[in-house]
C-alpha positions in Angstrom: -45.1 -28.2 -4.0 -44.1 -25.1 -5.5 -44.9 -23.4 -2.4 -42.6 -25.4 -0.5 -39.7 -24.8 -2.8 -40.6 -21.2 -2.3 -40.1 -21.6 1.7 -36.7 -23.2 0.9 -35.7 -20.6 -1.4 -37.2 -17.4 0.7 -34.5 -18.0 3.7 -31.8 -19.1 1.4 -32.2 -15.9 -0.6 -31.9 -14.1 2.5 -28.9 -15.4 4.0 -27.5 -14.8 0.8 -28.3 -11.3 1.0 -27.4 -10.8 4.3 -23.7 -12.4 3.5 -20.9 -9.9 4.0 -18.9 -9.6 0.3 -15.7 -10.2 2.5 -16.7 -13.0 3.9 -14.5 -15.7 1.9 -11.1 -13.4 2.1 -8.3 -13.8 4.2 -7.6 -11.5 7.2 -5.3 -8.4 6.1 -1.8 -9.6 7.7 -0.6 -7.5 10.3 1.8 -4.5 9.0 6.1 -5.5 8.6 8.0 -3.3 11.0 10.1 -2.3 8.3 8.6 0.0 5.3 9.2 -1.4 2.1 10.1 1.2 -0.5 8.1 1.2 -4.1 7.8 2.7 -7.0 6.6 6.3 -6.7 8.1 6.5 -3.3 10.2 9.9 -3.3 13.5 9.6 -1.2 16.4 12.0 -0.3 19.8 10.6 -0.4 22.6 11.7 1.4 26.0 11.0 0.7 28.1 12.1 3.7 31.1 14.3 2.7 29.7 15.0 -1.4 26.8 17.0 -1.5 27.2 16.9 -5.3 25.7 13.2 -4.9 23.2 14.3 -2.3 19.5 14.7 -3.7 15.7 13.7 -4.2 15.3 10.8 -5.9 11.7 9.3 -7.2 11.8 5.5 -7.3 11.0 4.2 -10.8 8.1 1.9 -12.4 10.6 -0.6 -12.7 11.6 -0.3 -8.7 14.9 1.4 -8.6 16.5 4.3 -7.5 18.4 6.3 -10.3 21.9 7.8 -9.1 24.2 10.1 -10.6 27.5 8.7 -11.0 26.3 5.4 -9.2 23.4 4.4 -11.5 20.3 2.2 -11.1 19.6 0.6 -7.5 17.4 -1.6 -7.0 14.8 -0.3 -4.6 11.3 -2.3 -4.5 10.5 -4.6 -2.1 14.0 -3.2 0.3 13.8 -1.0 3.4 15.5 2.0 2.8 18.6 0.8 5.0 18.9 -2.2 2.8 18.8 0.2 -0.3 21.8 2.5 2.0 24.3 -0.5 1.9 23.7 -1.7 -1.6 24.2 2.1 -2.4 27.5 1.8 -0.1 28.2 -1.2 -2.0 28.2 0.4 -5.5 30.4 3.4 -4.7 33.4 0.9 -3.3 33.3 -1.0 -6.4 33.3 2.2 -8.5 36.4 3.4 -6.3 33.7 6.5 -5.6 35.4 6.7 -2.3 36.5 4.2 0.3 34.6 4.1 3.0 31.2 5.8 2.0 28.5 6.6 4.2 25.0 6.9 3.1 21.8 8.2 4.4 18.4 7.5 3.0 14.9 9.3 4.1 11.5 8.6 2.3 10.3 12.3 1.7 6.8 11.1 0.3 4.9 8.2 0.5 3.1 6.3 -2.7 -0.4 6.8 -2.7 -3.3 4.9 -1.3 -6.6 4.6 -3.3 -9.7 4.3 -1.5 -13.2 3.4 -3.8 -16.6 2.3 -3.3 -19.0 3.9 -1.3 -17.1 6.3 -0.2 -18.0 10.4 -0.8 -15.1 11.3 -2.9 -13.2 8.3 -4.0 -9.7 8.5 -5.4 -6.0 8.9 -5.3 -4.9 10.5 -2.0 -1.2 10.9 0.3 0.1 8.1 2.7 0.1 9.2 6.2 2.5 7.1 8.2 0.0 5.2 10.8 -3.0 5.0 8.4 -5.6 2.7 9.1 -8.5 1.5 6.7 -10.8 3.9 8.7 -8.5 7.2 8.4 -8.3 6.4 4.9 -12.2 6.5 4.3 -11.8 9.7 6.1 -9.8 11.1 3.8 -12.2 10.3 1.0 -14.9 12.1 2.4 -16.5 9.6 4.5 -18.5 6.5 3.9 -21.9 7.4 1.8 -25.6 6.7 3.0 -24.9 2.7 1.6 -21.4 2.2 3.1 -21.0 -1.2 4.7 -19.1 -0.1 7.5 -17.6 -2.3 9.1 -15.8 -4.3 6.9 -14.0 -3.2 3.5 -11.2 -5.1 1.1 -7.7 -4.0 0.7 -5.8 -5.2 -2.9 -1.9 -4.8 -2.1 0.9 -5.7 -4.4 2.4 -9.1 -2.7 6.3 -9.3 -3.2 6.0 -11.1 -6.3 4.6 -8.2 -7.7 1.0 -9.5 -8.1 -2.2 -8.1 -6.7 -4.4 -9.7 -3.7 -7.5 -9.4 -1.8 -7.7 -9.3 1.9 -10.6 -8.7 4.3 -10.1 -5.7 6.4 -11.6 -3.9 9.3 -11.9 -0.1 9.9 -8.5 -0.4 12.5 -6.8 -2.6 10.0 -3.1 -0.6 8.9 -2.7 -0.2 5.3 0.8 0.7 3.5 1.4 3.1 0.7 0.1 1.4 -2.4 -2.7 0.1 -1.1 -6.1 -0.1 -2.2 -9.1 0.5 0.2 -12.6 -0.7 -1.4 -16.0 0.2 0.4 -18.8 -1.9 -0.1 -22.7 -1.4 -0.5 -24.9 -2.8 1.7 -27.2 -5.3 0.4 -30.9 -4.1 2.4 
């Protein structure tokens, strides 16, 4: 009897094993067309015919973008020419000028973070383009017990919590993002 458990228990063990720690996540959803600005994101704004108001800007924890003279903006979770005409916006109500024209150009990225079995995990710059693969890369590689085919990503959802997808080595990732590496189990 207790050998016969064993036989049930030997295969079961090993498709357990063999099970890919991804395997009960949803796909990574395809990349917006639009970048999203977030906090760290470093912008320069341009205010056409004032360069007193013209500048580099860094994106606060709480999501917006500090302006002299025009004040907080609202930032996170808006494309930069959504944050350009809710700047626009401000400056007419303020009487700053009466028809204003402003210009809005992400200088530097947030970061991506990329763990697990990676060489050299950490903190590194957003490259326009990256995929989960280029950002192994830039860790170093995967290590000796890499899984390498698959790998989680944790972004920030738009109500501002955290969430797991499964992602492959082509999968895009967006500034923010975290890039895990798994072991392999044999």
């Amino acid at each position: 009897m207790a050998t016969r458990r064993l036989a049930l228990f030997l295969p079961l063990a090993a498709l357990a094993a063999c099970t890919s720690p991804t395997a009960g996540l949803p796909p990574l959803p395809e990349t917006e067309t639009g970048f999203r600005l977030g906090p760290e994101d470093q912008v320069r704004v341009q205010v056409f015919n004032d360069p007193r108001l013209t500048g580099e800007f860094r994106i606060t924890d709480e999501g917006t973008l500090p302006l002299p003279l025009v004040g907080s903006v609202p930032a996170a979770g808006r494309t930069t020419t959504e944050v350009e005409r809710a700047v626009e916006r401000v400056m007419t109500q303020r009487n700053l000028f009466r028809e204003p024209q402003v210009s809005i150009q992400v200088l530097e990225y947030r970061p991506v973070f990329v763990t697990g079995m990676v060489e050299r995990g950490g903190r590194f710059p957003y490259t326009p383009g990256m995929t989960a693969l280029s950002a192994v890369a830039v860790a170093g590689g995967f290590n000796y017990r890499a899984l390498r085919d698959s790998m989680t990503v944790t972004r920030i959802g738009p109500d501002g919590r955290a969430q797991e997808f499964r992602a492959t080595r082509e999968a895009r990732i967006l500034p923010g993002d975290v890039v895990t590496v798994h072991e392999r189990r044999f």
